[in-house]
C-alpha positions, 0 to 999 in steps of 0.5 A, a space after each residue: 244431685 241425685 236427678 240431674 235439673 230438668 230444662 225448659 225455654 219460652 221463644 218470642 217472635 215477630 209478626 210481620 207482614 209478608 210482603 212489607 216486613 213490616 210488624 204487623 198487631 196479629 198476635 189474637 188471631 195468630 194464637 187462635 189459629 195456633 189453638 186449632 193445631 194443637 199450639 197454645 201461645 201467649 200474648 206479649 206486650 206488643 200485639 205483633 208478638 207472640 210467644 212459645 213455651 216448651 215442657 220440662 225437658 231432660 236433654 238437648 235433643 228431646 228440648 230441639 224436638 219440641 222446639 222444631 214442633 213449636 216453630 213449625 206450628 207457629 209458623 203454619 198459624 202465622 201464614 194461616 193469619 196472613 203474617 210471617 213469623 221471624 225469630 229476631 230481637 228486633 224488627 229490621 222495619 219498624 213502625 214508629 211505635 208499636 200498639 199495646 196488646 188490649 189487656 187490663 196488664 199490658 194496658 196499665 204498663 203502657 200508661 205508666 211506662 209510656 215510650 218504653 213501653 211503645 217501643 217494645 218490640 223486642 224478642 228474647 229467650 228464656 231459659 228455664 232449670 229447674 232448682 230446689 228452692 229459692 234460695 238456691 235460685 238466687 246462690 245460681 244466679 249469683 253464680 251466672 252473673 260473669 257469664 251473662 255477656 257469653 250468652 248474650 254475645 251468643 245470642 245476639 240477633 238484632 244488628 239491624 233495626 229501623 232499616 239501618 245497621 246499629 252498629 251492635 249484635 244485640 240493640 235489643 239489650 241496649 233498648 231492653 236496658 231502658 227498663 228500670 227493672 231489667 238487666 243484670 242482677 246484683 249479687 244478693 245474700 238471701 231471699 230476704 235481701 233479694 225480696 226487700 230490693 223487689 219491693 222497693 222497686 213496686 213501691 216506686 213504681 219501677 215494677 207493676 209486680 214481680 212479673 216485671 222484675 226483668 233481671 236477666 237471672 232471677 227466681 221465676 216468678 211462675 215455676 221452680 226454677 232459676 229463668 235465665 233472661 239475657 238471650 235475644 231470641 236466637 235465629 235457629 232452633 239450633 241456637 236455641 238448643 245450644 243456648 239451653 244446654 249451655 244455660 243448664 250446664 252452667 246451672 249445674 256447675 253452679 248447684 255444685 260449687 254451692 254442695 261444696 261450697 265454694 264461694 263465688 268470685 267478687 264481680 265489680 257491677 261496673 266491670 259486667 255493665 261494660 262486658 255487657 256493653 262489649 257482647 251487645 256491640 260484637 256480639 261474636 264477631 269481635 272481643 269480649 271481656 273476660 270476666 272469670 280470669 283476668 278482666 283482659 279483652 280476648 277474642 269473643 269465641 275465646 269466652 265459648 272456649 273457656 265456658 265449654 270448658 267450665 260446664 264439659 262435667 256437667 254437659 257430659 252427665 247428662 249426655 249434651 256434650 256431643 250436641 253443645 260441641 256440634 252446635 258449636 262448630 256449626 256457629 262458628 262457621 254459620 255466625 249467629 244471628 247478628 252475623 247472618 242478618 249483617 251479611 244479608 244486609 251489607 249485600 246491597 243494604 237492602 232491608 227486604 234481604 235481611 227479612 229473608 234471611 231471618 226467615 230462612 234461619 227461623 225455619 232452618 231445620 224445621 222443615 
């Protein structure tokens, strides 16, 4: 390519309340204040949640230094609301729903969708690289699929849920899973073949309208690019840095596969749904199964290893190899997310620990 993609990455967080952590519905006047300082952010579905979105960016440092920016602007309009902002994918104490953000949208997929919806406080990552076209989009995507368990077994930052251990890195993505539309994609054809599946799913009802097609690749509905969803939203900026350079990099070995043709490997959906099901349980911690070579369990950083080695090309052309590799140390001595927040709590199973914890980690290297 004559220009290497340019990257960008939406963040949701958690609003909560600074003496019970408890999620708390302040997302209108957290996004007012956000406004005064410069900061626009969106609205999600559930009313303790808002969200950051990043511009293009064309390398890892300039994409941590707008995120660093985001975070401490969300933040500041968190406390200046009265709650604390928590990058994790779920709340470690919960309500026994969450309320609807009042808007016509959100309000019609709370009626149609009941409990999934009610039970939607989940925050994730989006990784947006930009691409030429649709069809491009949807030959990447196909292309993504085996890595999506790496991603989100690096990602996972929601062990601990409704003050209890789950058992899993990433509950998030098993909750997330509930959606009819969510998940990993099929491989597809053609725009043709991926456009007649997304109407099927409105005409069903499983899909208000293409916003809601939630698979954790796909075409962006809004931009030109191809929107990687899997991640849960990672602790650091750091780990979000790291996500997207990887993201981009992967991007960018697939659109060269396509210029030379190279065909993509077979990929059984059932053998992704069970190396889905492995990285949402151990998350890093554990196995994973490796879907590139041998569909044989390997220790989870073993997958890191092998896509670190897949993208090194593509990390090196446009100078993020030095930050993935550094970023990369760092996590294999802090943890993740779901490794942090079940240190803090195995400590003394304490939920007001792991709500610390988590705050620290939103705020590390933010200042």
């Amino acid at each position: 390519m004559a220009e290497h993609p340019t990257v960008g990455v939406e963040e949701e967080f958690l609003l909560v309340d600074p003496r019970t952590g408890e999620p708390v519905p302040r997302n209108r006047e957290v996004a007012q204040r956000a406004e005064s300082l410069g900061i626009e952010l969106q609205l999600e579905l559930t009313s303790c949640q808002v969200e950051t979105t990043s511009s293009v960016a064309h390398g890892a440092e300039e994409l941590r230094t707008e995120l660093v920016g985001l975070r401490r602007g969300a933040a500041q309009a968190a406390a200046d609301a009265g709650a604390r902002l928590l990058a994790v994918g779920l709340p470690p104490s919960v309500p026994h729903h969450f309320p609807v953000t009042d808007k016509p949208r959100y309000r019609e997929i709370g009626e149609r969708f009941g409990m999934i919806a009610h039970e939607q406080g989940i925050c994730g990552c989006h990784v947006h690289v930009a691409v030429p076209d649709r069809q491009t989009a949807i030959e990447v995507s196909n292309r993504l699929r085996p890595w999506l368990p790496t991603l989100l077994a690096l990602s996972a930052n929601s062990a601990v849920y409704r003050g209890s251990e789950t058992g899993y890195a990433s509950w998030r993505s098993v909750l997330w899973a509930r959606w009819p539309t969510a998940g990993p994609p099929p491989h597809f054809e053609s725009v043709a073949e991926y456009d007649a599946l997304v109407e099927i799913m409105r005409a069903s009802g499983a899909a208000l309208d293409d916003g809601m097609v939630y698979w954790d690749v796909r075409p962006s509905a809004k931009f030109p690019t191809v929107e990687v969803r899997v991640a849960d939203v990672p602790a650091t900026v750091g780990d979000t840095v790291l996500l997207a350079a990887l993201v981009r990099a992967l991007v960018m070995t697939a659109l060269d596969d396509i210029e030379h043709d190279r065909p993509v490997k077979p990929l059984s959906a059932h053998a992704l749904t069970a190396a889905y099901w492995r990285a949402a349980r151990d998350g890093l911690s554990g196995s994973a199964m490796d879907l590139i070579d041998s569909h044989a369990l390997v220790p989870a950083p073993q997958m890191l290893e092998l896509m670190l080695t897949a993208v090194t090309p593509a990390l090196q052309a446009v100078g993020d190899y030095d930050t993935v590799c550094e970023e990369l140390r760092r996590v294999r001595v802090d943890g993740n997310g779901a490794s942090r927040a079940l240190a803090a709590w195995r400590r003394r199973h304490a939920v007001s620990d792991v709500i610390d914890e988590v705050a620290r980690a939103t705020l590390e290297g933010v200042g």
